[in-house]
Steps between C-alpha positions, in 0.01 A plus 500: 500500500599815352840513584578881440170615697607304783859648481363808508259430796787330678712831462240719523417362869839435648607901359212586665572340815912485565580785226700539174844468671422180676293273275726290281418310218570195709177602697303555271547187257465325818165641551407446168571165488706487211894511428711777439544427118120549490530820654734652238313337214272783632699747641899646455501606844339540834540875359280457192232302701462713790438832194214309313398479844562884609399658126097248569486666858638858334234447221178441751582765750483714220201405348342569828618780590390641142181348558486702848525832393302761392568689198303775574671581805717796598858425347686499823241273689527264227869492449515436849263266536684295218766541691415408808322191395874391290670521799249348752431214231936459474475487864249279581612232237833308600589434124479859384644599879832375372536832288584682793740193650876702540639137477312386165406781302777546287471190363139526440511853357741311253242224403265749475662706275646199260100393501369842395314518815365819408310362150287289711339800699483714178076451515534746793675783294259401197176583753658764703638733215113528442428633830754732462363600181142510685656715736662721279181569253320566863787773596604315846876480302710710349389479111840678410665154542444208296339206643789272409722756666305473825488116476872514467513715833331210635681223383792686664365421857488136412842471290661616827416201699791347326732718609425409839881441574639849343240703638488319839277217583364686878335751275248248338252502455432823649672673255308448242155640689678807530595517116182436429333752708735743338458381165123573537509793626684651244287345268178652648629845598475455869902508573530729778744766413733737666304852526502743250542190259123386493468413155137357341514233205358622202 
């Protein structure tokens, strides 16, 4: 038996099913039939196990979602889309759910953080900084910005979710559909503005 797959489909299934807060290691070496020396031979913490866990779930939802989309599309209607898919596919899967969990996130922010969560989803900025660049070279953004600039903009919707607590964890993730409708409209020329300020970009 491979002990560390079956640790990890132990943990994956009782997370899934009774949550981050009350699965214990306990339950899930008892699962797993094996003792709870094994489990750390594998794992520091329930912590560490339940983030190789969250960063594999974090990982496919993104390659689908990438997958999902069309390049070609109109900026906003694709940022959206991306974004509506991330936060159905966090909703709809009790591992990455826990995200959103007032009583657990800080911790896992934490993990996530100490394990460079970010590095594991950097083949989404790697294939989306070229749909920007599409999308610049096609005029549907602002070509007075650079395209790293603009994926920065970006990146600052996502950073945010881990300041959840500071900002205030009832405005998530709705928040960040409203930055992002902003963001792009800005970036396309379409932000309304007051009258007698209707400016074009060049």
């Amino acid at each position: 038996m491979d002990k560390k797959a079956e640790i990890l489909r132990c943990g994956k299934e009782l997370f899934s099913t009774h949550g981050f807060k009350s699965t214990g290691i306990a339950d899930i070496t008892k699962m797993a039939g094996i003792a709870a020396g094994t489990f750390y031979l594998y794992f520091s913490s329930k912590e560490k196990l339940f983030m190789e866990l969250f960063l594999e779930e974090n990982v496919k939802l993104k390659r689908e979602i990438l997958a999902a989309i069309d390049p070609n599309g109109d900026p906003l209607a694709v940022i959206q889309e991306m974004m509506k898919r991330n936060m159905e596919g966090m909703a709809s899967n009790p591992i990455l759910r826990e995200w959103y969990n007032k009583e657990v996130f800080a911790k896992i922010e934490e993990k996530y953080r100490e394990e460079h969560g970010l590095d594991y989803v950097d083949f989404m900025y790697t294939s989306f900084i070229e749909i920007v660049k599409n999308w610049q070279a096609e005029g549907k953004l602002r070509q007075d910005i650079d395209s790293e600039m603009i994926m920065a903009i970006f990146s600052t919707v996502i950073i945010i979710d881990e300041h959840k607590e500071d900002i205030g964890l009832q405005f998530f993730p709705k928040i960040q559909e409203y930055l992002t409708e902003f963001i792009i409209k800005g970036l396309t020329g379409t932000m309304d503005l007051p009258a007698g300020r209707q400016e074009s970009v060049e």
